[in-house]
ZAMARGU-4260 file (C-alpha; in steps of 0.2 Angstrom, whole numbers, plus 5000, padded with zeros to 4 digits):
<rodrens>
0) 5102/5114/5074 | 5093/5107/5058 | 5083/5092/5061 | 5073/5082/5048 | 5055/5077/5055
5) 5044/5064/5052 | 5026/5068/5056 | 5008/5063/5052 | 4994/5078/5060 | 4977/5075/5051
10) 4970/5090/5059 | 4980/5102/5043 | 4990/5099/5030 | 5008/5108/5029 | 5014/5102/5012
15) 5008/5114/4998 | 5016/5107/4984 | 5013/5090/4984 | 4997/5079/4983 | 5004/5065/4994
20) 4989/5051/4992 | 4987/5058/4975 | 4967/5061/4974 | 4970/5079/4966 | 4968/5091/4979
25) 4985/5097/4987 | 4977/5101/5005 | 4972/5086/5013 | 4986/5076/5016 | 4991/5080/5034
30) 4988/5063/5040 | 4999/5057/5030 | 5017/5052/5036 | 5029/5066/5031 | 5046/5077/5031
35) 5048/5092/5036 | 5067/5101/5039 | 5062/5113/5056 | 5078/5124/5064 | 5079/5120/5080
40) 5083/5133/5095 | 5082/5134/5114 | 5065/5136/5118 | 5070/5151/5132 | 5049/5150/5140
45) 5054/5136/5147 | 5068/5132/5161 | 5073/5114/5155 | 5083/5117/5141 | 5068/5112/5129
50) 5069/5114/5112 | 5055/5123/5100 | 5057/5127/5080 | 5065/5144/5076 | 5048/5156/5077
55) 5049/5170/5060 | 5048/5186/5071 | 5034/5199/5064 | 5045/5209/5050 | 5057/5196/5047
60) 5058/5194/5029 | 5071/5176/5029 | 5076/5168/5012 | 5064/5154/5013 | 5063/5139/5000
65) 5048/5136/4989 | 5041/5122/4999 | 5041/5133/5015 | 5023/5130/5021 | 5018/5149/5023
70) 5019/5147/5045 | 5028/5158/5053 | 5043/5146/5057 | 5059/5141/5052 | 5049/5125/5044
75) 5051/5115/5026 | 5038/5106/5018 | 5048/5095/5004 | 5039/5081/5002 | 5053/5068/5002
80) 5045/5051/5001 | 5042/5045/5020 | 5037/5025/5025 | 5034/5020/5039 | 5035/5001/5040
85) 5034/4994/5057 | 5044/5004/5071 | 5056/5010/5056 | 5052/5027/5047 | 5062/5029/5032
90) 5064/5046/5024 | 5074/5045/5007 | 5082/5061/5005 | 5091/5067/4988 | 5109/5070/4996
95) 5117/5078/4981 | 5103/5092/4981 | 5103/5097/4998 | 5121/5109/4998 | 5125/5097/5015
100) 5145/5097/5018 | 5153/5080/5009 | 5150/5072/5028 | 5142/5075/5042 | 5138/5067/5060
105) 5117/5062/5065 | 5110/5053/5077 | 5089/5048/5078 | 5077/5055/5093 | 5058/5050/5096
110) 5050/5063/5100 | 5031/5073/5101 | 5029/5091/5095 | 5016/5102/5102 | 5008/5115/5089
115) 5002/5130/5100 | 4986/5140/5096 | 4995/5156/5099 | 5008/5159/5084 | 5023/5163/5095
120) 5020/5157/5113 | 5030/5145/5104 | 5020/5140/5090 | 5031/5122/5087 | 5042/5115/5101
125) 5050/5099/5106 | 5035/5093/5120 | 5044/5075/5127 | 5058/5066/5121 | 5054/5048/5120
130) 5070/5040/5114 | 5087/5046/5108 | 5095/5032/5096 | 5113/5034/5104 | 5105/5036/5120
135) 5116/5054/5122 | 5114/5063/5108 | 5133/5057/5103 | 5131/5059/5083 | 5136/5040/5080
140) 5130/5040/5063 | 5140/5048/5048 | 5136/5050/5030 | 5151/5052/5017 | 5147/5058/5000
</rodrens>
């Protein structure tokens, strides 16, 4: 499952392209509201059907994009601007750059990830779900190119 993420972690910065509050240094902007694309799997240590973001095993050498931020997960960094105004966080994200299908179903979810200290016990999974927009995970919303 592909999942764009909003996030803000002040405690390291995951973006290594971009210099989000512009003050010329690249590495401090983890407390800043962000994207980040993450593939999302079955998290199998645990029995409730959890999710975690795809772990890159030892010797796996996957095609990753240049904003990748050098962990070892299925993770991107692009650096898409993110807002948050209120209780709304908006991502604007360049549709005709992405290589999605001409339309394709979403729907929103709250929710807390836990980084692990340990890289793959997991290192980044789904922790509690606070809120599922469609209240099932239906996919009410569409976009159409």
């Amino acid at each position: 499952m592909l999942a764009l993420a909003a996030t803000s972690h002040p405690d390291f910065d995951d973006t290594p392209l971009a210099d989000e509050n512009r003050n010329g240094s690249k590495d401090d902007d983890g407390g800043l509201w962000h994207s980040h694309w993450v593939v999302l799997v079955p998290d199998t240590t645990r029995p409730d059907g959890a999710l975690k973001v795809r772990d890159i095993a030892p010797g796996e050498k996957p095609r990753l994009p240049k904003t990748w931020p050098g962990a070892p997960l299925y993770l991107d960094s692009p650096s898409y601007p993110t807002r948050l105004t209120g209780q709304t966080v908006r991502i604007e994200v360049p549709s005709t750059t992405m290589g999605f299908p001409d339309s394709f179903r979403f729907d929103g979810v709250t929710a807390a990830l836990k980084v692990d200290a340990d890289l793959h016990d997991p290192l980044l999974r789904v922790e509690n779900v606070f809120d599922i927009a469609s209240g099932e995970l239906s996919l009410p919303g569409t976009f159409r190119r």
